[in-house]
C-alpha positions in Angstrom: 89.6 118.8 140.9 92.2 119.1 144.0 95.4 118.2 142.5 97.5 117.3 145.0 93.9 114.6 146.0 93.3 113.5 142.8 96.4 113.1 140.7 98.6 110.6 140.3 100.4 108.3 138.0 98.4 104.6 137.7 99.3 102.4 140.3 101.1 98.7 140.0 101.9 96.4 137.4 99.3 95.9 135.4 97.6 96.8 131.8 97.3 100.5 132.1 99.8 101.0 134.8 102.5 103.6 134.5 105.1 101.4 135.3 104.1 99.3 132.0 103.2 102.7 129.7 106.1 104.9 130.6 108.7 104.1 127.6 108.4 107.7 126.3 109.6 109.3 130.1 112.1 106.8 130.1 113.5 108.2 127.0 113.7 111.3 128.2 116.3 110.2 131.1 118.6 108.6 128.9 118.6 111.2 126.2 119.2 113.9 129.6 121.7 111.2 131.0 125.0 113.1 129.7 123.9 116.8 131.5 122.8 114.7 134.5 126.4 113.1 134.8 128.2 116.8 134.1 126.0 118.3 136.6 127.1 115.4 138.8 130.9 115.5 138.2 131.0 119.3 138.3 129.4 119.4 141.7 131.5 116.4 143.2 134.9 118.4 141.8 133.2 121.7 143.3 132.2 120.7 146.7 133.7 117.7 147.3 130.8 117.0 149.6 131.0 114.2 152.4 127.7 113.2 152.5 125.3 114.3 149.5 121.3 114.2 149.3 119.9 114.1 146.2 116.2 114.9 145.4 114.3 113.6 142.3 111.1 115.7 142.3 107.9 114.0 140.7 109.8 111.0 140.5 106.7 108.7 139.7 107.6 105.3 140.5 108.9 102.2 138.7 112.4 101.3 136.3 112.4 104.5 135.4 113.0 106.2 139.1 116.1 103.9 140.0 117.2 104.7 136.5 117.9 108.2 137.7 119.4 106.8 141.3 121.3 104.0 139.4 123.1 106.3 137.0 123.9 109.0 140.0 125.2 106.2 141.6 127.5 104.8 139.0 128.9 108.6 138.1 129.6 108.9 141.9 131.7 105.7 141.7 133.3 106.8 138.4 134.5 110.4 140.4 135.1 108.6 143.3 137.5 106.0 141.3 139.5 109.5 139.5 139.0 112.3 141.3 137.8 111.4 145.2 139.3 110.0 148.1 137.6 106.4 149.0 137.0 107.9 152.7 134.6 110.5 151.0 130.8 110.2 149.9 127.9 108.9 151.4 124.6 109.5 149.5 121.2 110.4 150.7 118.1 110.2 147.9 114.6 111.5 148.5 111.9 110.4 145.9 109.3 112.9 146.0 105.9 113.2 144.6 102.3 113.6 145.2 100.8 111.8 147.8 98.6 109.2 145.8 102.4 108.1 144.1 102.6 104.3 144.4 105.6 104.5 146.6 105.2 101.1 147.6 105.9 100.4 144.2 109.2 101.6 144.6 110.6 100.0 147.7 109.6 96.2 146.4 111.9 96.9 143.8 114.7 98.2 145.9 116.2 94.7 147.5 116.7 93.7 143.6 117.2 97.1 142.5 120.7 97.3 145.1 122.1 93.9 143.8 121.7 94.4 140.2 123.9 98.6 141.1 126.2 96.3 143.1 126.7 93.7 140.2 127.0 96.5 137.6 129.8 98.1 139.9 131.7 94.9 140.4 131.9 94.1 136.7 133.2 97.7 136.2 135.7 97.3 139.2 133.4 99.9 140.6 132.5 100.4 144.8 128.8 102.0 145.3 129.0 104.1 147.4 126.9 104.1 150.9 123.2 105.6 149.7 119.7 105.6 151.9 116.8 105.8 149.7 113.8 107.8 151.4 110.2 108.7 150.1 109.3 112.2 150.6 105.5 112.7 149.6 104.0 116.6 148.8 104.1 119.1 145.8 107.0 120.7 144.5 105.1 123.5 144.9 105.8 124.0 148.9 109.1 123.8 151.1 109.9 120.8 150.9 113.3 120.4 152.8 115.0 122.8 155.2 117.8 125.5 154.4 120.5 124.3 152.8 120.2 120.8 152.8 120.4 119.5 149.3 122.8 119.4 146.3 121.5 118.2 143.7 117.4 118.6 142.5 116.3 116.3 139.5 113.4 116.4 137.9 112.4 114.7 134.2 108.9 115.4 132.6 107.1 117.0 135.7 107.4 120.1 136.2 105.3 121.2 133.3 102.4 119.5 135.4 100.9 122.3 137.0 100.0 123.2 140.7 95.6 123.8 139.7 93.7 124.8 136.6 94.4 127.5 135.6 93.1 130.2 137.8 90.0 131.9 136.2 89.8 129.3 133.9 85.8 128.5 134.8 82.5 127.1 133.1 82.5 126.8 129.1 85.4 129.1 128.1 87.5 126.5 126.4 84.7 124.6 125.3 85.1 121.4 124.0 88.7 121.1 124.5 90.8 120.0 127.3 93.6 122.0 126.9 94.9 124.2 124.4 93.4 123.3 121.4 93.0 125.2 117.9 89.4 126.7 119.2 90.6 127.7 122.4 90.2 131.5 122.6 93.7 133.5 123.4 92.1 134.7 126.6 92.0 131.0 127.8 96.3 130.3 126.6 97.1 133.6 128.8 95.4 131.9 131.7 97.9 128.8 131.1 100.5 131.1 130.6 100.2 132.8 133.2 99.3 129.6 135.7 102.9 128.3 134.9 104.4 131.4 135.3 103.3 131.8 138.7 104.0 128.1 139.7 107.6 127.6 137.9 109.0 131.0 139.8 107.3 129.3 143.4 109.2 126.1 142.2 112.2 128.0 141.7 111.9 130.0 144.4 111.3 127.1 146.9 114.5 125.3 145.2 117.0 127.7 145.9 115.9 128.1 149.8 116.7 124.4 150.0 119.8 123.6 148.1 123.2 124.2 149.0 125.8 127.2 147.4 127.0 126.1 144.0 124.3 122.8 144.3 123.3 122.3 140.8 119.7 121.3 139.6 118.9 119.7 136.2 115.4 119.8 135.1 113.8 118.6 132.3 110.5 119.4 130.9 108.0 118.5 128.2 108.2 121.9 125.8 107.7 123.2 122.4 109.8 124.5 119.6 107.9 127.5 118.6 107.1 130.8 120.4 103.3 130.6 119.6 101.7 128.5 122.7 99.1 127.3 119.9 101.9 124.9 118.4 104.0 122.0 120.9 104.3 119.3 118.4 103.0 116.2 119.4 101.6 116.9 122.8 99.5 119.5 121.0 97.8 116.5 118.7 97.2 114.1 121.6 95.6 116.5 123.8 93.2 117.4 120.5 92.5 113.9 120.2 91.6 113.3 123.5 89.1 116.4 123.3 88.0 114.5 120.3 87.4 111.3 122.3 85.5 113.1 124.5 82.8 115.2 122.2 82.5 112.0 120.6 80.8 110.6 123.9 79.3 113.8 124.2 77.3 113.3 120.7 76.3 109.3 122.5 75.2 110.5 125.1 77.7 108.9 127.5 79.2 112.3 128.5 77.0 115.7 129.7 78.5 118.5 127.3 78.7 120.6 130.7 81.2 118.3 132.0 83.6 118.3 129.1 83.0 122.1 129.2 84.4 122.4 132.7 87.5 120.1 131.7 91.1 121.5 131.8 94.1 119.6 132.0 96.3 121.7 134.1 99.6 121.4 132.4 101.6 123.4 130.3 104.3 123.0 127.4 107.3 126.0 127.9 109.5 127.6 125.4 113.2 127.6 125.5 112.6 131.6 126.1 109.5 131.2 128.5 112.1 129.3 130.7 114.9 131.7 130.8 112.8 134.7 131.5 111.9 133.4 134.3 115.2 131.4 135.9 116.5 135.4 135.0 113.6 136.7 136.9 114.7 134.3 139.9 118.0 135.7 140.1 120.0 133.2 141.9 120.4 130.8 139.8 122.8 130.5 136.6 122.0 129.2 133.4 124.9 126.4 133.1 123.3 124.8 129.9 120.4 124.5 128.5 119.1 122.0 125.5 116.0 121.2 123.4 115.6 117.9 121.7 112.8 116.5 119.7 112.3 112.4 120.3 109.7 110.8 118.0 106.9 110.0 120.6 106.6 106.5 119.7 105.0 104.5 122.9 106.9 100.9 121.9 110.1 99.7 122.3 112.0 97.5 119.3 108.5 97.2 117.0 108.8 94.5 115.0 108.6 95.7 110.8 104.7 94.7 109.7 101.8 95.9 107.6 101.7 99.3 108.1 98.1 98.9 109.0 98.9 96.5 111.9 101.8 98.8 112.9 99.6 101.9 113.2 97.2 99.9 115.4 99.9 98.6 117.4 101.3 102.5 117.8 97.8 103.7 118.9 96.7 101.3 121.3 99.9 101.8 123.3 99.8 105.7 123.2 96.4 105.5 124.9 97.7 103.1 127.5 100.5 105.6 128.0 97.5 108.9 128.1 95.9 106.5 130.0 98.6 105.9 132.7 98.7 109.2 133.2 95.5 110.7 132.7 93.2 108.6 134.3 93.1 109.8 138.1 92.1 113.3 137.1 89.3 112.1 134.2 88.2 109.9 137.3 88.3 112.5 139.2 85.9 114.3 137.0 84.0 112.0 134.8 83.8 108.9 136.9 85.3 105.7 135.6 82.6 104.2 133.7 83.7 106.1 130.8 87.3 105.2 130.8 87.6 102.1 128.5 85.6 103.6 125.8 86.6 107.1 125.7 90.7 105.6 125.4 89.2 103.0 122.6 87.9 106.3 121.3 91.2 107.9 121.5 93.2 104.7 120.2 91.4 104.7 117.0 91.6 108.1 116.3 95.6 108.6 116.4 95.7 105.4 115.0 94.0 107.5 111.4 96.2 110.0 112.4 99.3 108.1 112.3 97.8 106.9 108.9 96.9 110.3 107.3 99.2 112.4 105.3 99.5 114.9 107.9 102.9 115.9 109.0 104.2 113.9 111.9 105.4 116.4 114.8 107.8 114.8 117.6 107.2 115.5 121.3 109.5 118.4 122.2 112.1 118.3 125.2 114.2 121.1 126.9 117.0 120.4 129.5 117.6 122.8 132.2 121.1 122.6 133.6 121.2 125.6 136.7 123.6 126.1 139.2 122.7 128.4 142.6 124.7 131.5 142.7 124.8 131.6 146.6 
């Protein structure tokens, strides 16, 4: 499995794309929205740059990346309206992500995308400012821009993807699980551990070679609550479920034992603690805030009140079209795709019992990174 090959969010506009299965990411950004607007205003009042660029790192593609650009845009006009003069302020934004992003994706929806920021402004009384919108494809994980050239990074619910598998991670030694599960050995969390570790301080490190003195950088990450790297909540139980899904195939027959053996999925959940070791360890950034917030996982948007049988149906089929979204490339990748509609039937049932057992329910975990460079 090459990463930067193989993974990617699902393309276009239909069933089991991301676009249609991303409610829980879009959550995320509006629950972040109030640092992202401080980290904003504070820089404008700072700098009082002329001409600003703007990167939103892993920015997938869909509603949910010109959510990001649409609420920079309005806080700009906001300053602009209090604090800036109307000569000032032209924007630059660069959507990055792998190469297999459906970019296209994004630029169809920017002709209606600008009229509905320029109707929002108007009503407000509001002039958007001049912004370019740019693709810039490649992993976070490498120099991306030159010295100096950017004031603001974003990023919401990537950076916990990491750059590989673990390295070391090889053959059957997390067997039958596809991540960090309650038989993986300790040996086998240490090599996730320490996979992050190594790729967050080259993402930091990158980062501060290309953003500006005082440029801010708000980051947002998919975390846990508790210091053991056994426990992260929700994300803990869908991963288990999905290892479930699997060794089920593996007991039909549909799936060689060897293969599920060889399965990692290389991403990893932080602590609040993990993450400022290591922005400490970086040394030029600060710490300007920082925030953890629990949001109850649920995949649907304004579920109507029925049978709780039919609701916990409802709940799982739509949180494995939202695994699916962004899980499928690299079980592709692996598997092949003749396995994909049953193993996420698989997995659709089984947190649908979940959701109906007495177990208790564990939200997905959240933490906000709000960091300003000292430089």
């Amino acid at each position: 499995m090459k990463i930067e090959r193989d993974f990617h969010m699902m393309k276009g506009d239909d069933e089991f794309s991301y676009a249609k299965n991303s409610r829980i990411q879009r959550r995320a950004i509006l629950a972040t929205r109030p640092i992202v607007k401080k980290a904003i205003r504070d820089m404008c009042l700072d700098l009082h740059p002329q001409s600003m660029v703007i990167a939103d790192l892993g920015c997938s593609f869909g509603a949910n990346t010109l959510l990001f650009v649409s609420e920079v845009i309005t806080t700009i006009c906001e300053n602009r309206n209090n604090t800036i003069k109307e000569s000032a302020m032209e924007v630059q934004f660069f959507l990055n992500d792998l190469p297999g992003n459906d970019f296209n994706h994004i630029f169809q929806s920017l002709e209606q995308f600008e009229q509905l920021t320029k109707n929002h402004c108007a009503c407000r009384g509001l002039q958007p400012p001049p912004h370019y919108v740019a693709a810039l494809a490649g992993s976070f994980y490498t120099r991306l821009f030159p010295c100096n050239s950017v004031h603001f990074f974003h990023s919401s619910m990537s950076v916990m993807w990491l750059s590989q598998v673990p390295e070391n991670l090889n053959g059957s030694m997390n067997e039958g699980n596809v991540h960090i599960g309650a038989t993986t050995p300790p040996i086998v969390a240490k090599l996730y551990q320490n996979q992050f570790e190594k790729d967050f301080s080259q993402f930091l490190q990158m980062r501060c070679r290309e953003i500006v003195p005082r440029g801010r950088m708000v980051l947002t990450v998919v975390g846990r609550k508790s210091q053991d790297v056994f426990h992260a909540g929700k994300t803990t139980t869908i991963f288990e479920l999905l290892s479930q899904g699997l060794r089920t195939l593996v007991t039909e027959g549909r799936v060689e034992k060897e293969k599920l053996d060889s399965f990692n999925i290389p991403i990893y959940c932080p602590s609040v603690d993990e993450l400022k070791q290591l922005v400490w360890q970086n040394e030029l950034l600060d710490i300007s805030d920082i925030q953890l917030f629990e949001m109850d996982g649920n995949p649907m948007d304004d579920l109507e009140l029925v049978e709780g049988a039919a609701t916990a149906q409802a709940i799982g089929q739509s949180m494995s079209a939202t695994l699916r979204a962004a899980m499928e490339s690299l079980i592709t990748s692996h598997f092949g795709d003749s396995i994909l509609d049953e193993l996420f039937a698989v997995f659709a049932r089984n947190f649908t019992n979940y959701i109906e057992s007495d177990v208790e329910k564990s939200g997905i975990t959240v933490i906000t990174l709000y960091l300003q460079a000292k430089h």
